[in-house]
MARBA-3410 file (N, C-alpha, C, O; in Angstrom, 1 decimal):
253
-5.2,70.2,128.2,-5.0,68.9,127.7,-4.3,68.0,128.7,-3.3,68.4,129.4 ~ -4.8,66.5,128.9,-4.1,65.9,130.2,-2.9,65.5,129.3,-2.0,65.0,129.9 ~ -2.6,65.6,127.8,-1.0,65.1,127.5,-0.2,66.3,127.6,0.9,66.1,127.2 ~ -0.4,67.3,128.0,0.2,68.4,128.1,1.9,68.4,128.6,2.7,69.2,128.0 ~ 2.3,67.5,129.7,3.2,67.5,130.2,3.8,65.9,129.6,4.9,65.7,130.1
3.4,64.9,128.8,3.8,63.8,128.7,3.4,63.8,127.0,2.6,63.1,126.4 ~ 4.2,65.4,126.3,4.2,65.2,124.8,5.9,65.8,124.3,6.0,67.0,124.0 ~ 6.7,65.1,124.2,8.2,65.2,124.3,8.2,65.7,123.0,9.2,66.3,122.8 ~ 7.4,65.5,121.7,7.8,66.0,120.4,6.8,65.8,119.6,5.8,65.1,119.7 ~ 7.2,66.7,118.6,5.8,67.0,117.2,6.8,66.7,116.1,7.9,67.1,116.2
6.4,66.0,115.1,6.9,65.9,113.7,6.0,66.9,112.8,4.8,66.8,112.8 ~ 6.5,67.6,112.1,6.0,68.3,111.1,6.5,67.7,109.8,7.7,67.5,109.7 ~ 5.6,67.5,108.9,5.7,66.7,107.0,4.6,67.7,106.5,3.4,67.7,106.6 ~ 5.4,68.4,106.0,4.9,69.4,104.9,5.0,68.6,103.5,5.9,67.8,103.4 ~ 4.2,68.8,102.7,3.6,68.3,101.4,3.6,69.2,100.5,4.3,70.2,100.6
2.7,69.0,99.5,2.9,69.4,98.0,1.5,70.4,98.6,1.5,71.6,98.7 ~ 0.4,69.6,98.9,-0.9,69.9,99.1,-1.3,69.5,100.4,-2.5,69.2,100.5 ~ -0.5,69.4,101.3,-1.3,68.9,102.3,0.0,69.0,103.4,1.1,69.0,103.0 ~ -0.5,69.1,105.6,0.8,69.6,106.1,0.0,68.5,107.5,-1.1,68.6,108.0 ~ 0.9,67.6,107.7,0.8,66.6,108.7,1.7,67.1,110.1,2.8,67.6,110.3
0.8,66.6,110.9,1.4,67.3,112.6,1.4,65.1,113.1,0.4,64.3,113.1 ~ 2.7,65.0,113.5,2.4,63.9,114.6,3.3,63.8,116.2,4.4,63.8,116.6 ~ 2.1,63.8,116.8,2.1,64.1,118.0,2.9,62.9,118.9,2.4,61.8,119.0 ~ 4.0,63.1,119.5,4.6,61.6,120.2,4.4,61.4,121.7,5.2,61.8,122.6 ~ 3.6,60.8,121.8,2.9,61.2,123.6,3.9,59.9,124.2,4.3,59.0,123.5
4.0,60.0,125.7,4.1,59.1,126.2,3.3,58.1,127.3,3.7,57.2,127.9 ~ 2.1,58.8,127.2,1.2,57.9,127.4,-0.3,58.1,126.8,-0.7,59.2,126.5 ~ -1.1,56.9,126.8,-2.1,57.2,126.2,-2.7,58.6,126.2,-2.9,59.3,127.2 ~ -3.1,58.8,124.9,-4.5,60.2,125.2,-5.4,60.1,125.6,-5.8,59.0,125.3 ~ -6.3,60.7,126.3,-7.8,60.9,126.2,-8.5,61.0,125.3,-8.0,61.6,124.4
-9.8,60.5,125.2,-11.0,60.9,124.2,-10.6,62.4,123.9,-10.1,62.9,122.9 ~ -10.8,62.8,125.1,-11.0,64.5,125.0,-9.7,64.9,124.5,-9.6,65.8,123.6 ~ -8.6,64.3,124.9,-7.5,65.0,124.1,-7.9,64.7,122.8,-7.6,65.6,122.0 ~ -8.4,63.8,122.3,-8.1,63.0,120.7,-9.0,64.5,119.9,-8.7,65.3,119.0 ~ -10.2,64.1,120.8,-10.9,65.6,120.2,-10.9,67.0,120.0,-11.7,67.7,119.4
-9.6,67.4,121.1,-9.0,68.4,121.0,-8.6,69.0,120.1,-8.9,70.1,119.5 ~ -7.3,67.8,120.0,-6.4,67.7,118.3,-7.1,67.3,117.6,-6.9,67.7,116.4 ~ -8.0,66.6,117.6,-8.6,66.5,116.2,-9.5,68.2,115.5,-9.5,68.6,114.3 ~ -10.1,68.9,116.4,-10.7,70.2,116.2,-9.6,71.2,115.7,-9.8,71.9,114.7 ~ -8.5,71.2,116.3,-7.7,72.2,116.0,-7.3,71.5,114.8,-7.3,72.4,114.0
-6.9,70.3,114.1,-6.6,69.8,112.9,-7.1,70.2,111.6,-6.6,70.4,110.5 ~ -8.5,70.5,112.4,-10.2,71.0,111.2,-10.4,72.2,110.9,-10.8,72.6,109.8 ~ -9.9,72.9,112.3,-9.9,74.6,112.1,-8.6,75.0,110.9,-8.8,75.8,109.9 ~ -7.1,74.3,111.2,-6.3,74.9,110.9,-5.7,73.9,109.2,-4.6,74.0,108.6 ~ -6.6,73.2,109.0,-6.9,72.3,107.8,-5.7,71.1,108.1,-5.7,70.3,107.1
-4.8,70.8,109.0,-4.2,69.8,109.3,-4.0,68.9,109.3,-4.0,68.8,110.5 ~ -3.6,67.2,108.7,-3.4,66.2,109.5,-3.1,66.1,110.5,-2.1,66.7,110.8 ~ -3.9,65.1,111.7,-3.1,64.8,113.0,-3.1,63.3,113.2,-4.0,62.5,113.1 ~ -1.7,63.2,113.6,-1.6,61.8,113.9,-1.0,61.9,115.5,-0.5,62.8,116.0 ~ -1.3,60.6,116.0,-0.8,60.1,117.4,0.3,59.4,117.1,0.5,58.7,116.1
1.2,59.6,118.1,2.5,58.6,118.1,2.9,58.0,119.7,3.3,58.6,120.7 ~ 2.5,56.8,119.7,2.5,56.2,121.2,3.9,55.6,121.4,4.4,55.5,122.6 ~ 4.4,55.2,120.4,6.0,54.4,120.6,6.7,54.9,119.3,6.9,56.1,118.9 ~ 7.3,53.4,118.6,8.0,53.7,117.1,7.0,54.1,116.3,5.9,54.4,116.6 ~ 7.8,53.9,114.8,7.5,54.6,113.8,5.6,53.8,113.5,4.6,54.3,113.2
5.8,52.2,113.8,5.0,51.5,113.7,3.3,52.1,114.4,2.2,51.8,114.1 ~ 3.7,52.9,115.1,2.2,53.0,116.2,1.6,54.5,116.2,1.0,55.2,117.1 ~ 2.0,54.7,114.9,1.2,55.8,114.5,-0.2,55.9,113.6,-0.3,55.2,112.5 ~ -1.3,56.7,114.0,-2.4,56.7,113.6,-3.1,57.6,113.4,-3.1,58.5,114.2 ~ -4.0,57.8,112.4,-4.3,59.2,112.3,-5.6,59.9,113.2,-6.6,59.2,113.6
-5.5,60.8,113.5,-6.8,61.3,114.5,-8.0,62.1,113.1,-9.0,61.5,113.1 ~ -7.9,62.9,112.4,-8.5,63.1,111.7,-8.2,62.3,110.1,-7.8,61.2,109.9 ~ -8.6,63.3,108.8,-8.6,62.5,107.7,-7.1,62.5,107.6,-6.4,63.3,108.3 ~ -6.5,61.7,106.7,-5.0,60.9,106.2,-4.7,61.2,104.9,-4.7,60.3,104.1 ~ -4.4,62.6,104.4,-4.6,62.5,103.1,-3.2,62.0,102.5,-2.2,61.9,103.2
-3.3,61.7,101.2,-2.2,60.9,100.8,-0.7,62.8,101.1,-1.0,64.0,101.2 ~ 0.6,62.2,101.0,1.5,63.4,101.0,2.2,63.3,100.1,2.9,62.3,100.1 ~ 2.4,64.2,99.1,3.2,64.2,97.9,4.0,64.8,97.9,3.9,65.6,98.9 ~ 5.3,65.1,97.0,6.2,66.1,96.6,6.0,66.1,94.7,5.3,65.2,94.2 ~ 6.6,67.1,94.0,7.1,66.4,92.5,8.8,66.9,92.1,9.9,67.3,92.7
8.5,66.8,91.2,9.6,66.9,90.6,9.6,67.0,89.3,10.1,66.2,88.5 ~ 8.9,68.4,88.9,8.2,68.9,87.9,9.4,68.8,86.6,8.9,68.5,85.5 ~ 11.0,69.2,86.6,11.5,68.6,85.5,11.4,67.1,85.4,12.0,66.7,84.4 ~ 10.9,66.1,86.2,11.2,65.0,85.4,9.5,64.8,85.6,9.2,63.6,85.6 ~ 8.9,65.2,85.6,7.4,64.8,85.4,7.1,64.0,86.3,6.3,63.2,86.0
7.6,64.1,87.5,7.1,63.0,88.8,6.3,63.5,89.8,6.0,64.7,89.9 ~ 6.0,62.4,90.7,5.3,62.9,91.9,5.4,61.7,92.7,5.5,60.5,92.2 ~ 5.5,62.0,94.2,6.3,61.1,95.1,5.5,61.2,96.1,5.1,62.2,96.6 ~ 5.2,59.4,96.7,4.4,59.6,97.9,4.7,59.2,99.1,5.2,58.1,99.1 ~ 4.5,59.8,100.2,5.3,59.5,101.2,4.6,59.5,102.4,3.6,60.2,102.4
5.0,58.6,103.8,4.1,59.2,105.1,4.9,60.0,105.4,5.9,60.4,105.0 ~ 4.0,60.3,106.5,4.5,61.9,107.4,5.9,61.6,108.1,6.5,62.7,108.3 ~ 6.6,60.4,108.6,7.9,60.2,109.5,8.7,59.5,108.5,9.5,58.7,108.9 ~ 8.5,59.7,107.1,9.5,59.2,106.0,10.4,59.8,106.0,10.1,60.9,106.4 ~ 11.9,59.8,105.6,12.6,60.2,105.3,12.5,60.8,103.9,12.7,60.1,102.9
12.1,62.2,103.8,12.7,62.7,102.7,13.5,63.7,103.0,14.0,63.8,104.2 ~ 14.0,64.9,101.8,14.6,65.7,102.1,13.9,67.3,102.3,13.0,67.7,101.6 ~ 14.5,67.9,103.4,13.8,68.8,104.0,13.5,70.3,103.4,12.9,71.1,103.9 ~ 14.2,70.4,101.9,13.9,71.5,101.2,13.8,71.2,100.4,14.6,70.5,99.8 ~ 12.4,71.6,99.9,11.6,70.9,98.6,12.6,71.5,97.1,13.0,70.8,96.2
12.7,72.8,97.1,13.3,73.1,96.1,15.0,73.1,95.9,15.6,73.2,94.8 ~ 15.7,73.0,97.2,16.8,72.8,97.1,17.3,70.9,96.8,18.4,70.5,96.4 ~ 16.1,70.3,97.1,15.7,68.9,96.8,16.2,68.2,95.0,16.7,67.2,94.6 ~ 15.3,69.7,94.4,15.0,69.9,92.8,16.3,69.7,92.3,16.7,68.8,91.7 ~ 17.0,71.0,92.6,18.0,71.3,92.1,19.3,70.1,92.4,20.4,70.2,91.7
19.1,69.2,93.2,20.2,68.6,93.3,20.0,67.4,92.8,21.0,66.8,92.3 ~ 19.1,67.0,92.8,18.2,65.6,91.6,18.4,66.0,90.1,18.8,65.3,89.2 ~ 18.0,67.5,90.2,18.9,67.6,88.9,20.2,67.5,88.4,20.6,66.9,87.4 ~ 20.8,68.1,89.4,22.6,68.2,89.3,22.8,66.9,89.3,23.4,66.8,88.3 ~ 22.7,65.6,90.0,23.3,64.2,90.1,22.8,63.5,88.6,23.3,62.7,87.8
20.9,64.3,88.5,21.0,63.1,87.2,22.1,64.0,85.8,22.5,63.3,84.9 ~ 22.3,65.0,85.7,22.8,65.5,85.0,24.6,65.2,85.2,25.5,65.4,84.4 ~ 24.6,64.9,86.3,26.1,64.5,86.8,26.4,62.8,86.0,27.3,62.5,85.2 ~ 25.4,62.2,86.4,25.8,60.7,86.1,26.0,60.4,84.5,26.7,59.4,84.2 ~ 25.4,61.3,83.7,25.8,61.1,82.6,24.9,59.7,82.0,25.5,58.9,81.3
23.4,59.4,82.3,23.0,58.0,82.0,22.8,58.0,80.6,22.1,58.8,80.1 ~ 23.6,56.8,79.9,23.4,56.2,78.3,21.9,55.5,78.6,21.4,55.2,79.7 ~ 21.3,55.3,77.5,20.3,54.8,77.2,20.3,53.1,77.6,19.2,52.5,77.7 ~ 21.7,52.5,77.8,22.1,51.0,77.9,22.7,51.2,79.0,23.6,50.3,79.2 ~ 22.5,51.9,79.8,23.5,51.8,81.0,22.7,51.2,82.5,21.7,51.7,82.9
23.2,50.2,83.3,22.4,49.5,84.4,22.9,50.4,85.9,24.1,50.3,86.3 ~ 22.1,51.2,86.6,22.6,51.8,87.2,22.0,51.0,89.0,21.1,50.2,89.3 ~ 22.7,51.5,89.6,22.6,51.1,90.9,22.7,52.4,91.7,23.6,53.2,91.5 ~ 21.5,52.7,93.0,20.9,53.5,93.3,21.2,52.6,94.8,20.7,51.5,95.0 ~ 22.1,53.5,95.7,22.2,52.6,97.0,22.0,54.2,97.8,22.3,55.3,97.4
21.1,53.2,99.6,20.5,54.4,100.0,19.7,54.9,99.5,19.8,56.1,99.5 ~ 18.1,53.9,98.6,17.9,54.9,97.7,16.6,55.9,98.2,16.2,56.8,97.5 ~ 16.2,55.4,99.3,15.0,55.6,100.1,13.8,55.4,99.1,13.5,54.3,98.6 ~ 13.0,56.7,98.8,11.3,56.4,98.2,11.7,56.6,97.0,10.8,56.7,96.2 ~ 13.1,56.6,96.4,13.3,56.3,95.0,13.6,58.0,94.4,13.5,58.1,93.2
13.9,59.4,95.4,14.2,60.0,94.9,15.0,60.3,94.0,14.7,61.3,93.2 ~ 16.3,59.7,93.6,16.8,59.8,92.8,16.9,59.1,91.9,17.5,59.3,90.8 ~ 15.8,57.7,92.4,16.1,56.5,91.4,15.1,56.7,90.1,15.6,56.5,89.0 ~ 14.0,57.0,90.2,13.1,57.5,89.4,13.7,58.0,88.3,14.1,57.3,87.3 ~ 13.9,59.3,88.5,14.7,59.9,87.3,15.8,59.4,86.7,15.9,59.3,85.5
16.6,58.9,87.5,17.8,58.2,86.4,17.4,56.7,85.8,18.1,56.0,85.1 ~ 16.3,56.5,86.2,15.7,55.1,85.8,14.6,55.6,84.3,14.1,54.9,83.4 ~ 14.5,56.9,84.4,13.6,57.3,83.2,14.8,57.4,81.8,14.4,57.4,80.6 ~ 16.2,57.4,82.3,16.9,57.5,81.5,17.9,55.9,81.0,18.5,55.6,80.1 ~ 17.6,55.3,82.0,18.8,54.0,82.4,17.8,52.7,81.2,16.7,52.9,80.7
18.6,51.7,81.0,18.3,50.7,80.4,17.8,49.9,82.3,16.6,49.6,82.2 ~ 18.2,49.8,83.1,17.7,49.3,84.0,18.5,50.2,85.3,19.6,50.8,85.3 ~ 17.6,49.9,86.3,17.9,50.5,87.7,17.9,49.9,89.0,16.9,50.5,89.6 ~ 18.4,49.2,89.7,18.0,49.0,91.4,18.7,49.9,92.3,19.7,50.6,92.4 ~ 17.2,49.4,93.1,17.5,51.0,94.1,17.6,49.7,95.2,17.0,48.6,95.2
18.8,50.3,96.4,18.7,49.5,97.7,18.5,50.2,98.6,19.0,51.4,98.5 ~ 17.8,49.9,99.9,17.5,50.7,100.7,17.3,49.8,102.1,16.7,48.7,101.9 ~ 17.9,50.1,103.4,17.8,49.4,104.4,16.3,49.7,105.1,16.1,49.1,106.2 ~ 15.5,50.4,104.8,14.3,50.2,105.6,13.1,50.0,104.6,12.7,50.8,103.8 ~ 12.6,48.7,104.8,11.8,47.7,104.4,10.1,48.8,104.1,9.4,48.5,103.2
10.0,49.7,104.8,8.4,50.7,104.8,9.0,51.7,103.3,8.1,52.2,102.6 ~ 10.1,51.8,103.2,10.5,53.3,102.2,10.9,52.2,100.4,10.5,52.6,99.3 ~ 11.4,51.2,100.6,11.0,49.9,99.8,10.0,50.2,99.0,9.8,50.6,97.9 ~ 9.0,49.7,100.1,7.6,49.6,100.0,7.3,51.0,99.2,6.6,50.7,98.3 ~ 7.6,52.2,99.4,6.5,52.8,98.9,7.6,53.8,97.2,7.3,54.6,96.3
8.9,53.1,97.4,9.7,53.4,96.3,9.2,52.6,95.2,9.0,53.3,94.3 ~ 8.7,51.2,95.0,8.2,50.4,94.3,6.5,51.1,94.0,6.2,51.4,92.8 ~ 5.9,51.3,94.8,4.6,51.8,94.5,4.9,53.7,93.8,4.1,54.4,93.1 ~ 5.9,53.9,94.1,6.1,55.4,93.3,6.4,55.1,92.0,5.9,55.7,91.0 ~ 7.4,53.9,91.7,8.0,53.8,90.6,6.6,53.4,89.3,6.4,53.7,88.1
5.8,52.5,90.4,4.0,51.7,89.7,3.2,53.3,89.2,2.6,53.5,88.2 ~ 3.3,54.0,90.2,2.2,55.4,90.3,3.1,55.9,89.1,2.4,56.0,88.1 ~ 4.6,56.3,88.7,4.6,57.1,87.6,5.4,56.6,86.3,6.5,57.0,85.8 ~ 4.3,55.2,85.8,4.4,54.3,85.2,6.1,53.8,84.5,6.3,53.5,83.4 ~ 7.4,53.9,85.8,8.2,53.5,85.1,8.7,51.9,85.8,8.8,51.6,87.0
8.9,50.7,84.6,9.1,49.6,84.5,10.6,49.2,84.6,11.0,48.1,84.7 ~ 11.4,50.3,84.6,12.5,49.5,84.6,13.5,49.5,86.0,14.7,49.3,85.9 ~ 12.8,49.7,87.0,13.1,49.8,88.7,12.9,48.9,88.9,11.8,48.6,88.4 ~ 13.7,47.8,89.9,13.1,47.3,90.8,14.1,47.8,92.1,15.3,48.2,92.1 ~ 13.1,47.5,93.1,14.0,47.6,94.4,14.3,46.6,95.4,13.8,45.5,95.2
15.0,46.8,96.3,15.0,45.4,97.4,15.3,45.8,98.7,15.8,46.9,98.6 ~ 15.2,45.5,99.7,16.2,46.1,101.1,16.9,45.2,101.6,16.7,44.1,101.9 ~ 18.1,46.1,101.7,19.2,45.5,102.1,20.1,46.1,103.1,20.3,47.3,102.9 ~ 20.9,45.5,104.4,21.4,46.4,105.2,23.1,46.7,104.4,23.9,45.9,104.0 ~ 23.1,47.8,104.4,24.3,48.2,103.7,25.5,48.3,104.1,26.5,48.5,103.5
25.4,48.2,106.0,26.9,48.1,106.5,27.3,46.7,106.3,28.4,46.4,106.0 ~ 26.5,45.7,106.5,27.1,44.4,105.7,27.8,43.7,104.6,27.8,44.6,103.8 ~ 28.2,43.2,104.3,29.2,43.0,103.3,28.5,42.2,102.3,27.3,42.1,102.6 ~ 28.9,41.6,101.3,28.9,40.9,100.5,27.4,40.5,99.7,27.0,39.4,99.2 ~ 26.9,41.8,99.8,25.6,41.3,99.0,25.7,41.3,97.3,26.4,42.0,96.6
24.6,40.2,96.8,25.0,39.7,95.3,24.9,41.1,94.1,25.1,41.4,92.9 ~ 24.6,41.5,95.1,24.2,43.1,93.8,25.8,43.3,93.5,26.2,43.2,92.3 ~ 26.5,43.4,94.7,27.9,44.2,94.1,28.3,43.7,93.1,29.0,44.4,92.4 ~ 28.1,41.8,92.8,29.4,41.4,92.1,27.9,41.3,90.9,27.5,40.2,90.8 ~ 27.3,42.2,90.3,26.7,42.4,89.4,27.8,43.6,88.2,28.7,44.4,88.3
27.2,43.2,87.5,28.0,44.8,86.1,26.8,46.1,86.5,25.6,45.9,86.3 ~ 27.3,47.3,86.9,26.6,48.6,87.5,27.4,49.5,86.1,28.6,49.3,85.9 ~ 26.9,50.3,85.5,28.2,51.3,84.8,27.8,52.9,85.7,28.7,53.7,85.6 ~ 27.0,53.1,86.4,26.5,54.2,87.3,26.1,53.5,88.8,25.5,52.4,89.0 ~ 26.6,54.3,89.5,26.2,53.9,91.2,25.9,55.6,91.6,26.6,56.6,91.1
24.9,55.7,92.5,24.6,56.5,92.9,25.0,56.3,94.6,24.8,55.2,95.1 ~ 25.4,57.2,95.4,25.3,57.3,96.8,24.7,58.3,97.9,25.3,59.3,98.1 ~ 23.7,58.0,98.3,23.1,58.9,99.3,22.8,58.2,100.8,21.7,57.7,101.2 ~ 24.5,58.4,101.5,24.0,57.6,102.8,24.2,58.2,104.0,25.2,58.8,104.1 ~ 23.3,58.2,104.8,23.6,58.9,106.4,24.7,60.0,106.6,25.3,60.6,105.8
24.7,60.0,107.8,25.9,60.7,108.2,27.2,59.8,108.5,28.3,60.2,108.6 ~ 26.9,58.8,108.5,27.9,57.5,108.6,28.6,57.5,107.5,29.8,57.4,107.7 ~ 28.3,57.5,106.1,28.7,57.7,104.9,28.7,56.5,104.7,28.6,55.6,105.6 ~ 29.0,56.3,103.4,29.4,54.9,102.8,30.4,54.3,102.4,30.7,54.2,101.3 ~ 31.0,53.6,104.0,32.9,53.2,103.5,32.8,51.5,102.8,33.6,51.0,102.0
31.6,50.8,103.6,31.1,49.5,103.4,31.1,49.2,102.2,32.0,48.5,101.6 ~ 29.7,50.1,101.3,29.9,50.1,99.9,30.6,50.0,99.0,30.7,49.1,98.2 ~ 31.5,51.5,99.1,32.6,52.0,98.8,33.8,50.8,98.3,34.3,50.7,97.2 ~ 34.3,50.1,99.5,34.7,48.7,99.5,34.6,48.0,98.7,35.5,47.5,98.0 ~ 33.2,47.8,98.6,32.5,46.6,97.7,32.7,46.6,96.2,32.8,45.5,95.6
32.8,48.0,95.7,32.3,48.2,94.3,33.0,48.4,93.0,32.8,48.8,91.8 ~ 34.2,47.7,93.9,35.6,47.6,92.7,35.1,46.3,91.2,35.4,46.3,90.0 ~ 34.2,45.3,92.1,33.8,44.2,90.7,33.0,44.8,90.2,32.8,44.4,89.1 ~ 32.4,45.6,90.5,31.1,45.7,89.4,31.4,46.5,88.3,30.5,46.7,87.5 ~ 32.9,47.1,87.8,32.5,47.8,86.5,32.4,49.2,86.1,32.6,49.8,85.1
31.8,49.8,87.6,31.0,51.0,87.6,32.4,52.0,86.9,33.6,51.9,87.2 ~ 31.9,52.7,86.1,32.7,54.2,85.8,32.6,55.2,86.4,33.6,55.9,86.5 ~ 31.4,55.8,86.9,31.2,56.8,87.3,29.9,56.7,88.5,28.7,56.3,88.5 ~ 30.7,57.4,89.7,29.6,57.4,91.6,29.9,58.6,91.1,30.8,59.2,90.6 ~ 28.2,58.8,91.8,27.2,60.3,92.2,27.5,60.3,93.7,26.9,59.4,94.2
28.2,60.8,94.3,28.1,60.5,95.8,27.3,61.7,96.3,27.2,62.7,95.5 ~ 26.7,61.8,97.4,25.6,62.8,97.8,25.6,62.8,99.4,25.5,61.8,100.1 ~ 25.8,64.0,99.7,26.5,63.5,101.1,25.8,64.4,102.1,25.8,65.6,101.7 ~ 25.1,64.2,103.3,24.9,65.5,104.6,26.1,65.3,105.3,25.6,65.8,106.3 ~ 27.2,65.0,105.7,28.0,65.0,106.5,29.2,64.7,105.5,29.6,63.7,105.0
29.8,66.5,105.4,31.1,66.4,104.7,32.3,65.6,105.0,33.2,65.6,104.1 ~ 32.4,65.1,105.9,33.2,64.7,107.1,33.6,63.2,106.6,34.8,62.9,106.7 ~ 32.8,62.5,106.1,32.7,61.3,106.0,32.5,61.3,104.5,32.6,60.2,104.0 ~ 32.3,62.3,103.6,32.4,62.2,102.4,33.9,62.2,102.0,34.5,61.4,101.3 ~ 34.5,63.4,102.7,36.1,63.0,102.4,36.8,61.8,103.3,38.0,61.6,103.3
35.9,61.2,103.9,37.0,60.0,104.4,36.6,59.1,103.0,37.6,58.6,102.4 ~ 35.3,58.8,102.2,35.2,58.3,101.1,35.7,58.3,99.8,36.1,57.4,99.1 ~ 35.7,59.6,99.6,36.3,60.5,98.9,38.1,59.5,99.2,38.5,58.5,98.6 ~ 38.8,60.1,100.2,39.8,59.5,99.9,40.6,58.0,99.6,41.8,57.7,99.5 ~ 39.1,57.0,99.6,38.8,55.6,99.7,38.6,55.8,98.3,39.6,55.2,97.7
37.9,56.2,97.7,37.9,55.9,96.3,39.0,56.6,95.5,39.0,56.3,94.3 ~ 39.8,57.4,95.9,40.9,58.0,95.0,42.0,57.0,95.2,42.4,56.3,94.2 ~ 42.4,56.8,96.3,43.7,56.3,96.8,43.7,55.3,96.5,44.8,54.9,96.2 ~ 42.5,54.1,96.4,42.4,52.4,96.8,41.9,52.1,95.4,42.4,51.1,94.9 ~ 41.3,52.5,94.9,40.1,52.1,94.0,40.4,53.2,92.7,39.4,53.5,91.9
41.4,53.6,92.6,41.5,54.3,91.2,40.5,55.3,90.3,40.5,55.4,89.1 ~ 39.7,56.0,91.6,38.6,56.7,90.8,39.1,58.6,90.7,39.6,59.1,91.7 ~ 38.9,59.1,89.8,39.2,60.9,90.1,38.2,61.4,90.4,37.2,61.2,89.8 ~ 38.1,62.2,91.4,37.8,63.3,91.9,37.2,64.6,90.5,37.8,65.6,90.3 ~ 36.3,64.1,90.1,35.9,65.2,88.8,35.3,66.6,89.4,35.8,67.7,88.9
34.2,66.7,90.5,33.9,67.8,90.7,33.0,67.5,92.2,32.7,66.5,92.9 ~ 32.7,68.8,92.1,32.2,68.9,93.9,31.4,70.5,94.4,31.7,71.6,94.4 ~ 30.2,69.7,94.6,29.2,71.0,95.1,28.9,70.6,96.3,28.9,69.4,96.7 ~ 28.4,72.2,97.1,27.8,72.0,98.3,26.2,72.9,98.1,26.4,74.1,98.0 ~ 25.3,72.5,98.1,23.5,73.0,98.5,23.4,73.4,99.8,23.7,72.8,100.8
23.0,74.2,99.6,22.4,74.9,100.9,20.9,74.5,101.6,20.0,75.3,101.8 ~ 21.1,72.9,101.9,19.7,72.3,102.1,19.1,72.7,103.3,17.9,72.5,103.6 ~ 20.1,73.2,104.2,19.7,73.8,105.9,19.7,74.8,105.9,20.1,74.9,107.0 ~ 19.5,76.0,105.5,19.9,77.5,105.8,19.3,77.8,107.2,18.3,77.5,107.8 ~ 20.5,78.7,107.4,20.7,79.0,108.5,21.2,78.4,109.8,21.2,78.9,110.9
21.7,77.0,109.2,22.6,75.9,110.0,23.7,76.2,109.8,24.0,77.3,109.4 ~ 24.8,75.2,109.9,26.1,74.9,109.4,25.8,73.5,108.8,26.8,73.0,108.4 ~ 25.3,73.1,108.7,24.8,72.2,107.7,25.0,72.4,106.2,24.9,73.5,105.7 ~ 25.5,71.3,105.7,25.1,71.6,104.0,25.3,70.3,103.4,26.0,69.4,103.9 ~ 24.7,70.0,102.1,24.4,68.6,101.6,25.1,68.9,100.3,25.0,69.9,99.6
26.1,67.7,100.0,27.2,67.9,99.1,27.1,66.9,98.3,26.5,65.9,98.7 ~ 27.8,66.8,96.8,27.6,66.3,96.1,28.8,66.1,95.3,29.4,67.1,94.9 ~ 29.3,64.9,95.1,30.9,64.9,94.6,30.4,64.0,93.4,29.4,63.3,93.5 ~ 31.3,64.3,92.0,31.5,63.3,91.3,32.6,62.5,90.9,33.6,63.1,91.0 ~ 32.7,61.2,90.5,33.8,60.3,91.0,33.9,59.3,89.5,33.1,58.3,89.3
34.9,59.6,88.4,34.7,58.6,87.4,36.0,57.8,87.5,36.9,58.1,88.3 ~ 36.0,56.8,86.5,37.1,56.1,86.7,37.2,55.4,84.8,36.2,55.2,84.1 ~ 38.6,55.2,84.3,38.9,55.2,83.1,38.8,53.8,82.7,39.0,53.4,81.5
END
């Protein structure tokens, strides 16, 4: 293959029913390469996509089938491209969507706020339970297809929007929230955190990959903001890392 030496990385997106390969070349392919990868795509039942720059300039070499996950206790199914952010263990995924919606405790009248919420993993479910839901999310493509998941498993009471969340003062906060959900980077969420003393909220789901920055939060909402410390898990979403994805709950009286 002439990209042989100018292919610095492969993305792998494994699905429900289907396993996507995207190839990140740094300079154009060949016909012949296209046809290369596209044969081995055929033999080994594959998606293949090209990746010539960002996330933007990807394309498929063979067919594109749609990629799903579900989430068989709440009767969902979730669609996503191949360089989306989801979460990397499908089943340890389950169990912790369970644990937060079962953590949040949602009343039937309760307006919950879903920040970081990406394709609406978590917002779905607690929105099956919520009087209303917004999910916020800083990248404008995961928006996009949180809204179309929420359309595909006929629930009405989501809307979403994108918004950058290290910024300050957006109109959501000084809304009434009685549930906030948090699932943010490794940076964690001190911005937020800050923010969320007007809104009312009783009870943050915090959801954390970088313990590190959960307890710098963690001690932002005990110390400043009058919330308790009720409970605290860690998932084993990486095995065989030192990685682990943690989950605190935070109410307030």
């Amino acid at each position: 293959s002439s990209v042989r030496d100018r292919l610095p990385q492969i993305e792998v997106a494994v699905a429900d029913d289907a396993v996507a390969l995207v190839f990140r070349v740094l300079a154009d392919p060949s016909a012949g390469d296209t046809e290369a990868f596209r044969a081995f795509g055929a033999r080994f039942g594959l998606d293949m996509y090209w990746q010539r720059g960002g996330p933007g300039t990807i394309v498929p070499m063979n067919r594109a089938r749609s990629l799903t996950y579900r989430l068989p206790e709440f009767g969902l199914t979730f669609e996503f491209l191949p360089t989306d952010f989801v979460q990397v263990n499908i089943a340890v995924n389950a169990e912790l969507v369970s644990t937060a919606v079962r953590l949040a405790e949602i009343q039937a009248t309760d307006r919950v706020l879903d920040l970081y919420c990406g394709l609406g993993n978590f917002s779905l479910p607690l929105a099956q339970r919520a009087a209303a839901l917004l999910g916020v999310e800083g990248d404008a493509g995961l928006v996009a297809r949180a809204v179309r998941n929420a359309a595909r498993n006929g629930i009405g009471n989501a809307r979403f929007v994108a918004a950058d969340l290290m910024a300050p003062g957006w109109s959501f906060y000084r809304e009434r929230w009685d549930v906030v959900v948090l699932d943010p980077p490794r940076t964690g969420a001190e911005g937020p955190v800050s923010e969320l003393d007007s809104s009312g909220v009783r009870r943050i789901v915090y959801v954390s990959c970088h313990p590190a920055t959960l307890a710098r939060d963690a001690r932002s909402l005990v110390e400043k903001h009058g919330f308790k410390l009720r409970t605290a898990r860690v998932f084993d979403m990486f095995p065989h890392t030192h990685h682990v994805e943690a989950l605190a709950l935070f109410t307030r009286d």
